[in-house]
C-alpha positions as CSV (number, residue, x, y, z in Angstrom):
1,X,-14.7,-7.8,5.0
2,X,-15.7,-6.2,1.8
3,X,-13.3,-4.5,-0.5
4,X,-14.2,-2.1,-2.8
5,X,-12.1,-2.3,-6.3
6,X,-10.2,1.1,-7.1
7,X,-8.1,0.8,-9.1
8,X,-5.1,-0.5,-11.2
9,X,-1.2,0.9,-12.0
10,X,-2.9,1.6,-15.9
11,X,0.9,0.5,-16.9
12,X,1.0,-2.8,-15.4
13,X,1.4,-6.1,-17.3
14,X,-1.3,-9.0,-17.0
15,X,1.3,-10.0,-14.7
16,X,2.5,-7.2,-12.7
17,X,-0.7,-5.5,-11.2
18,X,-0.4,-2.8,-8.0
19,X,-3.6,-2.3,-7.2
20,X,-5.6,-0.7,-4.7
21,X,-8.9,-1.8,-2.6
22,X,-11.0,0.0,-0.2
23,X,-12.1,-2.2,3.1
24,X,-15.3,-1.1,3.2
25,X,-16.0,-2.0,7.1
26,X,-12.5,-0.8,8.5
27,X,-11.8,2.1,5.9
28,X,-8.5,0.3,5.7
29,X,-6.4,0.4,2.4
30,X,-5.2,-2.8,0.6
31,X,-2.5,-2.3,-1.4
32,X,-1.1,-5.0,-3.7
33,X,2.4,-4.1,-5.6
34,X,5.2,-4.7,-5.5
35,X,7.8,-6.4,-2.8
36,X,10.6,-4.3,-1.9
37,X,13.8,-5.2,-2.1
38,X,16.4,-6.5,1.0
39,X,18.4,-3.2,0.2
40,X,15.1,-1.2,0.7
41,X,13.8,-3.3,3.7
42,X,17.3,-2.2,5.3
43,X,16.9,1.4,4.3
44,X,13.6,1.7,5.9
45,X,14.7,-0.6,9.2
46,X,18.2,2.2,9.3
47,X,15.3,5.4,8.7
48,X,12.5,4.4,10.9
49,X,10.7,5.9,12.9
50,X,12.1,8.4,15.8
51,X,11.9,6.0,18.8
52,X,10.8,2.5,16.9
53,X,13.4,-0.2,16.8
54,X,15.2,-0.6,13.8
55,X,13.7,-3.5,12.1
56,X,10.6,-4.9,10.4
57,X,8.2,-6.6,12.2
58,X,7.7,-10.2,11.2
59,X,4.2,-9.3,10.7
60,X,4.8,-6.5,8.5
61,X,5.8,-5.3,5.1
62,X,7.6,-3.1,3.0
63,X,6.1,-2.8,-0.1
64,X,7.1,-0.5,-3.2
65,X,4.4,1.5,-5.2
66,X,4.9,2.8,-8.3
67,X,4.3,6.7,-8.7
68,X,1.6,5.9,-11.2
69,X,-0.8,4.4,-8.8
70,X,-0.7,8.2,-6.8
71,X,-3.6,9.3,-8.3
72,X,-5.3,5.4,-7.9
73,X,-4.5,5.9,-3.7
74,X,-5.8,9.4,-4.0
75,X,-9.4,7.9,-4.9
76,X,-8.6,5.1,-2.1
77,X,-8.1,8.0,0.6
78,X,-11.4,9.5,-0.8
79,X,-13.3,6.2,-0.6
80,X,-11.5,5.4,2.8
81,X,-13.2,8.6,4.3
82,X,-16.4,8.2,2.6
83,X,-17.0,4.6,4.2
84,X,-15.9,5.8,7.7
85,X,-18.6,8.3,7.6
């Protein structure tokens, strides 16, 4: 796998840090931010999707990104279609 840096919430702490990759071989995005909540994990099991069961897969996650790293996963999609091509 290689991930291509693209970005950083520009707001973060040293210690808080959503960030977003690029995989390179997969055009996959790897998001790092923050952990939802149980009351948001149970939202999102309630409101899934039409015909899914309602829960989270053990090998899943609901994560929570802040609305300042939009435009960072805006360049991600961009990069994402650029390495598929």
């Amino acid at each position: 796998m290689q991930l291509q840096f693209i970005g950083v919430d520009p707001d973060s702490d040293i210690d808080e840090s959503p960030t977003a990759w690029v995989d390179l071989e997969s055009a996959d995005i790897v998001i790092q931010s923050y952990t939802a909540d149980d009351v948001t994990r149970a939202q999102c099991a309630q409101h899934n999707a039409p015909g899914h069961a309602e829960h989270i897969p053990d090998h899943e996650s609901v994560i929570r990104v802040p609305a300042r790293l939009v435009p960072i996963l805006r360049e991600a999609c961009d990069a994402a279609e650029r390495a598929k091509l």
